[in-house]
N, C-alpha and C positions, 0 to 999 in steps of 0.2 A: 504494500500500500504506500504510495506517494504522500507524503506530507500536505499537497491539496486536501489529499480523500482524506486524510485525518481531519482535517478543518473542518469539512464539512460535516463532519461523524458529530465533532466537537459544537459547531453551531445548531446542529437540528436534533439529532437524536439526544446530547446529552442536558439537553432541557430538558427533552421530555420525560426523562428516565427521572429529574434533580425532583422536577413537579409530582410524578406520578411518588415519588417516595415520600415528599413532604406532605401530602394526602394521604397519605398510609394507603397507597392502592398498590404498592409494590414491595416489596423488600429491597435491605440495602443489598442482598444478595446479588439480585439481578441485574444491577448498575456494575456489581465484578465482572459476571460472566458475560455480559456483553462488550465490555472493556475488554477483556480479556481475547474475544473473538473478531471483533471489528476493529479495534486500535492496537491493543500492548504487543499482542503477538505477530504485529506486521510494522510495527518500528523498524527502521534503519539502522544501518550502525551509523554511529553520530557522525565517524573519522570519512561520510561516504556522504557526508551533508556540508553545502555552503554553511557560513558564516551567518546570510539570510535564514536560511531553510532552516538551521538550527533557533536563531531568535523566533520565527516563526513555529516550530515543535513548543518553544517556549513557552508563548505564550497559549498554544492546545493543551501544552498534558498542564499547565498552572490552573486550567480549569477542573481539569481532571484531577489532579491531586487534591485540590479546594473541595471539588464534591467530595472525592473519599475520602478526607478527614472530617467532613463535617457529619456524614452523613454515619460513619463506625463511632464518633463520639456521644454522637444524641441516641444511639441507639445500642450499645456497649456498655455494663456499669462502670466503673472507673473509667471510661474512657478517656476522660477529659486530664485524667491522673498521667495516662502514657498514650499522649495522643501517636506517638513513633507505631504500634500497633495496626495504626487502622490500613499502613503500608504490608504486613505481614503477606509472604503468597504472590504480590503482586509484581511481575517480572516482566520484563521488557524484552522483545527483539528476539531472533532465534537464538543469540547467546542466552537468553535464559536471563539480562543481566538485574538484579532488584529495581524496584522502580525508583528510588529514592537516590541511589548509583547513576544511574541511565540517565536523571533529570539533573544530576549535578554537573555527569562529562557533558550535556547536553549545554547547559548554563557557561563552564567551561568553553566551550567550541565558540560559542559568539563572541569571545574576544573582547566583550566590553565588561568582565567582572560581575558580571550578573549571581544575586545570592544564590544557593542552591534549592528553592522554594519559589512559589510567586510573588510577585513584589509590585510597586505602584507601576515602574519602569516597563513588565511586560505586562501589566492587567491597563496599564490608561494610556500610555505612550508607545506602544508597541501595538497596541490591541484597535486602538481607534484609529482613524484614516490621517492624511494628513489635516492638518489644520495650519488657516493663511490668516496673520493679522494684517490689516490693511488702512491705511489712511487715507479715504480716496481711493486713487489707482495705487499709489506707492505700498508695495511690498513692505512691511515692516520685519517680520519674521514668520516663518513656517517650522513648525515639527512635526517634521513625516510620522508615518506607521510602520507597519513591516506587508502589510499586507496592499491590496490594489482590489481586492473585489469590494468596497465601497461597507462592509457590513462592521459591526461592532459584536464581540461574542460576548455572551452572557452567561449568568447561571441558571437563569430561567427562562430565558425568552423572553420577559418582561419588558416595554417600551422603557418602563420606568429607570430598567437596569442602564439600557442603552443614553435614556437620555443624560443620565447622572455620571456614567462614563464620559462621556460627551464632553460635558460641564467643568468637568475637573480638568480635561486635559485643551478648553478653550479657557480656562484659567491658567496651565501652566502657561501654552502658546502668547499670553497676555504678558505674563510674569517674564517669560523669555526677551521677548521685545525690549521690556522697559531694561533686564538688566544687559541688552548687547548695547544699549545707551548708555549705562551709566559705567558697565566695565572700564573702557579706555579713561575714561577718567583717575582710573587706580594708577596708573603707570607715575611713575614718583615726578617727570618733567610735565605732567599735565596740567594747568591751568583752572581752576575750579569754578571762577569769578569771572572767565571771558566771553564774549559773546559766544562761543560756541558752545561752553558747557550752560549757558543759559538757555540755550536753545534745549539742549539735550535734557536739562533737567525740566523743562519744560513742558517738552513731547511725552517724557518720562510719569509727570502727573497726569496730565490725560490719558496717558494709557490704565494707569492703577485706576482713575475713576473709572473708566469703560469695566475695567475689571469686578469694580465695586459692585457697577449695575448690571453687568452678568448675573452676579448673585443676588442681589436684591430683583432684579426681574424675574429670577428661577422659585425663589420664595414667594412672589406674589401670585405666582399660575396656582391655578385649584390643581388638589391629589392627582387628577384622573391625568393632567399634561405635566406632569411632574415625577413624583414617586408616594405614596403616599405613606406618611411614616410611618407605620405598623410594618409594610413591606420592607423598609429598610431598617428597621429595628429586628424582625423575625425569620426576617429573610435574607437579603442581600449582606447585612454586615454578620450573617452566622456562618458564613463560607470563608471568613478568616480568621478560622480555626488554627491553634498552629499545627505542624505539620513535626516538631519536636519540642520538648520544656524547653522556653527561655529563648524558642528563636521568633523573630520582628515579623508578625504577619504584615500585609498591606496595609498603608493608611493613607490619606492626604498629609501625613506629617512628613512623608518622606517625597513630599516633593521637591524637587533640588532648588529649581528658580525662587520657590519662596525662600527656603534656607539662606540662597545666597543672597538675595534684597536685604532680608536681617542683618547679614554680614555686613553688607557695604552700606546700609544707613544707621547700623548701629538697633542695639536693643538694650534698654539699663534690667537686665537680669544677668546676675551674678553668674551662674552657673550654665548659663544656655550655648556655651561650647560645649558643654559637658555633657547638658543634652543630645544636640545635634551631632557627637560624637558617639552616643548610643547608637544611632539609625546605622552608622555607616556599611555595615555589614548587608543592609539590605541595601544599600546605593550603588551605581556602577562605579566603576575605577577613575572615569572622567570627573564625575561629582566630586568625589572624595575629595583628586587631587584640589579641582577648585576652591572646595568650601577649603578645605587646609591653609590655601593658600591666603583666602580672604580673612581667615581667625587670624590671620599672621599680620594683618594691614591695620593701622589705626582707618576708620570708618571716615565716609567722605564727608560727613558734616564736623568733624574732627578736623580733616585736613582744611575744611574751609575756613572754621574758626581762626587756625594757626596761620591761612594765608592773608587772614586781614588783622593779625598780630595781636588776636587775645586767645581764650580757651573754655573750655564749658563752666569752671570756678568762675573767672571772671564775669561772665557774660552773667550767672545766677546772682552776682552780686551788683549789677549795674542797677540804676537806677532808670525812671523812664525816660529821662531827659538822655541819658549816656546811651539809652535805646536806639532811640530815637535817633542821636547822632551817628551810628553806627547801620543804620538805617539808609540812613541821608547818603552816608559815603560808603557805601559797598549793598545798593540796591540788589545784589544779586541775591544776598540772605533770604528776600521776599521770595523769590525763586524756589531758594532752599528749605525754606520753612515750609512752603505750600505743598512742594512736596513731600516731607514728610507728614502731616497732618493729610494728606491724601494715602499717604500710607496705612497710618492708623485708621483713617475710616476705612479702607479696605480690608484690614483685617477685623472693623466691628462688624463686615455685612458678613465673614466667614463664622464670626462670633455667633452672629444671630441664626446664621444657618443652619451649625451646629444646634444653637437652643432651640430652634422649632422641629425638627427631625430627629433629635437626640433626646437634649436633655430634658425639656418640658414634656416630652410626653411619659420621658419614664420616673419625672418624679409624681405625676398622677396615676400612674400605675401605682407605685410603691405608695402614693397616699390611699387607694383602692386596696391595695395589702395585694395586692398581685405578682408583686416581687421581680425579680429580674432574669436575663438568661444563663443559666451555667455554662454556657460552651463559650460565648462571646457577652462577655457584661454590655450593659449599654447604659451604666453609669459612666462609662470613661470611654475617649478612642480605643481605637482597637491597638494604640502602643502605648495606653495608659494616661494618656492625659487629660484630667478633669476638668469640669467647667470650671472649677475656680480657680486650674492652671491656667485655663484658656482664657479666663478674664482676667490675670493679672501680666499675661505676653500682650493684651491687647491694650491695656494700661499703664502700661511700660512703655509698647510702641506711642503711645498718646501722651508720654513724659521723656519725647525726646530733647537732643541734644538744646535743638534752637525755641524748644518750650517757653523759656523765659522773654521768648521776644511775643510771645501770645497777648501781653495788653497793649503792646504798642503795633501790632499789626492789625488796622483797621479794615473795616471793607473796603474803605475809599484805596489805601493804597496796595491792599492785598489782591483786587480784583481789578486795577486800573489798567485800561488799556485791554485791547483782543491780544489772544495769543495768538501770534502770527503763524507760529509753524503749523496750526491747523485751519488754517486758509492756503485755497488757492492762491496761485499769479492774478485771478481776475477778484479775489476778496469773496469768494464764496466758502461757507464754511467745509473744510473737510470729515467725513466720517468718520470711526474705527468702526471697522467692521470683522467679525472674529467667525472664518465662513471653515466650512467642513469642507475643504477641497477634491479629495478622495480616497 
């Protein structure tokens, strides 16, 4: 069997199989031995697969794997104790070789350091099509797929799966753009304060709000064009099961473009290298090297401060007048302030999206005494982080650097003048537009 005909195994029949079990109209049995007959036992050997074809295996059996752990856990006593198990039996390829072996040299073979499990990298960014940010006609950034037939795979077949997939990775594709703007700014002879990085931190707030109202437009559509949270509470986030104790299921935490924004605008949490040095084992080897690199860099509103010859002490201790003059003679700050307070509101609309699909519905359960799920809590991400982690990174990001210039940035000079880089040559306003390419 070709790696196509896996896919297709993988997009239609193993919905049906994921649905027919979670209705109890099946056993989990019969999701093995159909594995087993139409996919496992007609694997490739990896060393006989592109670099593609293997990213692509990746992201099939990452669904495959996601059903059988979820589906031996809720159905198994202990399972959730030695979720390693629910692999037991399951063997790849004419070698015979374990599935959990097969999916690692498989992971292996793509060459980009992919974990040995599914990860955000093959279930959002591998799995969805390409995606085009656009200003007008000008190309801002694109994050391809691995695939070309136009389709999103799921674990149910669900619209809802697909559209929330979607979402998350026209969010990265957002997030990417803004940081291939602000990256070259790190370079130690870059100019922070000049017309051009004005421009660039500029384009750079407009993108994060496009970003913002992604998500705050995804939250305001009814369940039925959306997802409806019970589905992603009982459904969709119980497929990131782990696959062994201690190892990083899939989460939106590990996507890398936000990671790296954090880096380069700065976050006042003590410890959040130390976070973001947890995930790394589920990121590719490109990420890693990046984020590493950006922990290592004082943060670009750091470096701006230091180019107009004060620092974040000082500026906390200025007065409004001394604001104010600092204002007057390095206009750019406006620039820099706006966006980051475009920042933080971008991560209040991820805040909020979390608390309307997450966490408000399962604290009315638990006030209902309905209690929570064993296999996947939905008191916290699926790599542990609470809302009241989540609202204090977003509280943090909202007590940045240039905070202290918040009473002397008014409307009149915070919003004065059109941004130009989103106009045409003839003064018509230009769009973002964040389109599904294929």
């Amino acid at each position: 069997m070709f790696p196509d005909q896996i896919g297709d195994w993988v997009l239609h029949e193993l919905p049906r199989l994921n649905r027919m079990i979670l209705q109890d109209d099946a056993p989990t049995e019969l999701l093995h031995a159909q594995l087993e007959e139409h996919v496992l036992n007609h694997l490739p050997e990896v060393a006989q697969l592109t670099p593609l074809q293997a990213q692509q295996l990746v992201v099939n059996l990452g669904f495959v794997g996601a059903s059988v752990a979820r589906h031996y856990q809720e159905h198994s006593p202990g399972g959730v104790q030695h979720p390693e198990l629910a692999f037991e039996g399951l063997t790849a390829g004419a070698e015979r070789f374990p599935f959990r072996a097969y999916f690692a040299a498989l992971a292996e073979h793509t060459g980009t350091g992919h974990y040995d499990r599914d990860s955000f990298a093959s279930l959002v960014r591998w799995n969805v099509g390409r995606i085009r940010v656009l200003l007008g006609d000008e190309v801002l950034a694109e994050l391809p797929g691995v695939f070309e037939d136009g389709r999103i795979r799921s674990y149910t077949g669900s619209p809802g799966e697909e559209r929330f997939f979607l979402l998350v990775k026209q969010g990265e594709a957002v997030e990417l753009a803004v940081n291939e703007l602000l990256c070259p700014l790190t370079r130690e002879d870059a100019s922070l304060i000049c017309v051009d990085a004005r421009h660039r931190v500029r384009l750079a707030t407009v993108l994060l709000d496009a970003l913002r109202r992604l998500m705050v437009d995804f939250a305001s559509l009814p369940p039925e064009q959306t997802m409806p949270a019970e589905h992603f509470m009982d459904v969709f986030r119980q497929f990131a099961a782990h696959w062994t104790l201690g190892d990083i299921p899939p989460s939106g935490a590990l996507d890398p473009e936000a990671l790296k924004r954090d880096f380069l605008l700065g976050i006042a949490v003590d410890d959040y290298d130390q976070q973001a040095r947890r995930l790394f084992p589920a990121l590719l080897d490109a990420e890693r090297h990046e984020l590493s690199t950006l922990m290592s860099m004082p943060t670009l509103p750091e470096r701006v401060l230091a180019a107009i010859g004060t620092d974040p002490h000082e500026l906390r201790l200025g007065d409004d007048g001394d604001l104010r003059r600092q204002i007057a003679h390095h206009p750019a700050l406006i620039d820099w302030y706006r966006l980051l307070q475009m920042h933080a509101r971008a991560a209040g609309a991820h805040l909020m999206l979390s608390k309307k699909f997450l966490f408000k519905p399962q604290r009315a359960r638990d006030a209902a005494g309905l209690g929570d799920k064993e296999l996947v809590s939905n008191r916290a991400g699926t790599t542990g982080m609470t809302e009241t982690f989540l609202e204090r990174l977003t509280r943090a990001r909202q007590n940045h650097v240039l905070a202290p210039l918040r009473p002397v940035i008014t409307t009149e000079n915070q919003d004065a003048g059109p941004i130009a880089e989103v106009r045409s040559a003839g003064g018509a306003t230009r769009r973002v537009v964040v389109e599904l390419a294929g």
